[in-house]
DRENDO-1510 file (C-alpha; in Angstrom, 1 decimal, always signed):
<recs>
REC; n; res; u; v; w
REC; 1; UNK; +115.6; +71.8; +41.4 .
REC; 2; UNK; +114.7; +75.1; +39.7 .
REC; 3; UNK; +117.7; +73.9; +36.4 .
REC; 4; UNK; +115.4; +70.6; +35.7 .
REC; 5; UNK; +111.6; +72.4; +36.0 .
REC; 6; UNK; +113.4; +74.5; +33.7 .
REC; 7; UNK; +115.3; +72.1; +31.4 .
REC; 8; UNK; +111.3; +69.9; +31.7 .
REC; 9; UNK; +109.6; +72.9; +30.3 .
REC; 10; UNK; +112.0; +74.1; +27.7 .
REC; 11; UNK; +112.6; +70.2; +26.3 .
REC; 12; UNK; +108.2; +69.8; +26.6 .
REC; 13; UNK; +108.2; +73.2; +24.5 .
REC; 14; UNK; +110.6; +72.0; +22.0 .
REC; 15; UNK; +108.8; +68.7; +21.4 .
REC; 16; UNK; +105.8; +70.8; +20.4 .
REC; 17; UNK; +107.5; +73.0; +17.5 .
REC; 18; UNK; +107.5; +69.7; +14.8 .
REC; 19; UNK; +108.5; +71.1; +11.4 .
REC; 20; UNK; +106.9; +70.7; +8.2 .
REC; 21; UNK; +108.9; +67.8; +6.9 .
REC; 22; UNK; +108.3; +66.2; +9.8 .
REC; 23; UNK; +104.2; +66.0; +10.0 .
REC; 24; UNK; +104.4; +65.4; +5.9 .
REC; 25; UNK; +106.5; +62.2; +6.7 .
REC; 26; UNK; +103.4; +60.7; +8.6 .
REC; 27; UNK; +101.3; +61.1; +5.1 .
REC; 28; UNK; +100.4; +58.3; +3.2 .
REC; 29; UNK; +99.0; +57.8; -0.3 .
REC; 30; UNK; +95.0; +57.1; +0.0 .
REC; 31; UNK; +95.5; +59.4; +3.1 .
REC; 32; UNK; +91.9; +61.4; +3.4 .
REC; 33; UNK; +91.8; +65.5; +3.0 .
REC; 34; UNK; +90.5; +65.8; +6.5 .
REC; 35; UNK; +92.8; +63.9; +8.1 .
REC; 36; UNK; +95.6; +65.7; +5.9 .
REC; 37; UNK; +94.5; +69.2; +7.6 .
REC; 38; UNK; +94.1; +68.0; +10.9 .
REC; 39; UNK; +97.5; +66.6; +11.2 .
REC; 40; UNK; +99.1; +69.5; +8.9 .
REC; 41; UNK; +96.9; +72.7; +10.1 .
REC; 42; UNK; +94.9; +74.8; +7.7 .
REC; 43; UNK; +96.7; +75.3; +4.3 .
REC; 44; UNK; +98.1; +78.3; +2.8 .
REC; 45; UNK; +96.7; +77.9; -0.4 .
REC; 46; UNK; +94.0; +75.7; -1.5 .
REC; 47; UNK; +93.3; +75.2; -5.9 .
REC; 48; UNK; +91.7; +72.9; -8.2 .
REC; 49; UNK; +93.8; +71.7; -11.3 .
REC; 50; UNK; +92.9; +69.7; -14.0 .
REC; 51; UNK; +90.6; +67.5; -11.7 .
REC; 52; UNK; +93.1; +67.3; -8.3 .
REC; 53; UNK; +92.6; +69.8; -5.5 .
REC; 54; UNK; +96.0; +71.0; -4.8 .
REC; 55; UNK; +97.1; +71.9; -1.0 .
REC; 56; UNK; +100.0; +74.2; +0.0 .
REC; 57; UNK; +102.0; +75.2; +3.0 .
REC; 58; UNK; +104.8; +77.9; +3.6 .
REC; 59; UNK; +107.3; +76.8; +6.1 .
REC; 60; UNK; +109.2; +79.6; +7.3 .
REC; 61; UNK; +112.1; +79.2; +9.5 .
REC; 62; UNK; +114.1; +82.0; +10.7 .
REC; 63; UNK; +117.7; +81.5; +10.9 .
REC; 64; UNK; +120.7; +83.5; +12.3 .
REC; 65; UNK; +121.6; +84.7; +8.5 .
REC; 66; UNK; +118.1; +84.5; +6.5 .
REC; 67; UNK; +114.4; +84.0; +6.6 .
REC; 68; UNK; +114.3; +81.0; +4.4 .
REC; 69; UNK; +111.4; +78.8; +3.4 .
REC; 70; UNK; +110.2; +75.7; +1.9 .
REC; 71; UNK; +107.1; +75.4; +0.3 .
REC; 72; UNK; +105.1; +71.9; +0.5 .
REC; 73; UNK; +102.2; +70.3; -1.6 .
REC; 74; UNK; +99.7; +67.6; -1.3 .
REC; 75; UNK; +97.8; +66.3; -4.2 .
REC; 76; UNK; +94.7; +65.4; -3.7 .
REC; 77; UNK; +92.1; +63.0; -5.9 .
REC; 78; UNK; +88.4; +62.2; -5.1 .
REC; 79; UNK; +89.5; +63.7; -1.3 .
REC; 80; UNK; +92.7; +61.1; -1.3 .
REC; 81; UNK; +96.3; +62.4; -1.1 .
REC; 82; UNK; +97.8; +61.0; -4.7 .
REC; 83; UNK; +100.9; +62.3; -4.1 .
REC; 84; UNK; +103.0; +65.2; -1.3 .
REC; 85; UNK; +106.0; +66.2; -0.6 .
REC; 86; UNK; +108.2; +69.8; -0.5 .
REC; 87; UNK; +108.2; +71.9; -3.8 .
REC; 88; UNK; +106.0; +73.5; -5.9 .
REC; 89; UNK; +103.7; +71.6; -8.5 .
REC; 90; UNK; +103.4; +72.0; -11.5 .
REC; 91; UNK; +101.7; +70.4; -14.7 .
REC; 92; UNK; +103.1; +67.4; -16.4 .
REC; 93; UNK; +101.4; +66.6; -19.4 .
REC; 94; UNK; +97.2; +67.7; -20.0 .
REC; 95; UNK; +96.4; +65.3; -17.4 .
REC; 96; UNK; +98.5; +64.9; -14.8 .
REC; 97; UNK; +100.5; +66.9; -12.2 .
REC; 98; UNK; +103.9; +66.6; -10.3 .
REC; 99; UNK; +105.6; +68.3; -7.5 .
REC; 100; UNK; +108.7; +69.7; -8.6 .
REC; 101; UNK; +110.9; +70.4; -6.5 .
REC; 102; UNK; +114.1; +72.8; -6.5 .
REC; 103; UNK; +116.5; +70.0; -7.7 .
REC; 104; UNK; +114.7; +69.3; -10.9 .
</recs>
């Protein structure tokens, strides 16, 4: 009896710990900056470039070998996501953006 209050609580504490990639998954484009933060949490950076608000977040994960991270960006237009996704973002041209991440 004591194993499965156990196994119940560690599997209902696991369920809670979503990564990163998972919450940015449930974005849409046209998604609103409100509800962006209340399903992602409070950003880690918050800019304005060239006319978008740019939002990031840091995931960290510890591992057995290394700290390692991911970083993730929304774009944001008139207070609608335009674009999201992990990587960093960087200009593309004098008026638009893109998220670049570590494979291009």
């Amino acid at each position: 009896m004591k194993r499965a209050i156990v196994l119940a609580v560690v599997a209902l504490a696991l369920s809670g710990c979503q990564g990163m990639a998972s919450k940015m998954s449930k974005l849409d484009v046209g998604t609103g900056r409100d509800e962006v933060i209340d399903r992602l949490g409070k950003p880690d950076s918050d800019r304005s470039m060239i006319g978008y608000e740019v939002l990031s977040w840091l995931d960290r994960r510890p591992s057995r070998f290394s700290f390692s991270h991911q970083d993730y960006t929304v774009v944001l237009k008139d207070e609608k996501v335009t674009q999201f996704g992990p990587g960093l973002i960087r200009r593309d041209g004098k008026t638009t953006l893109q998220i670049e991440t570590d494979g291009n």
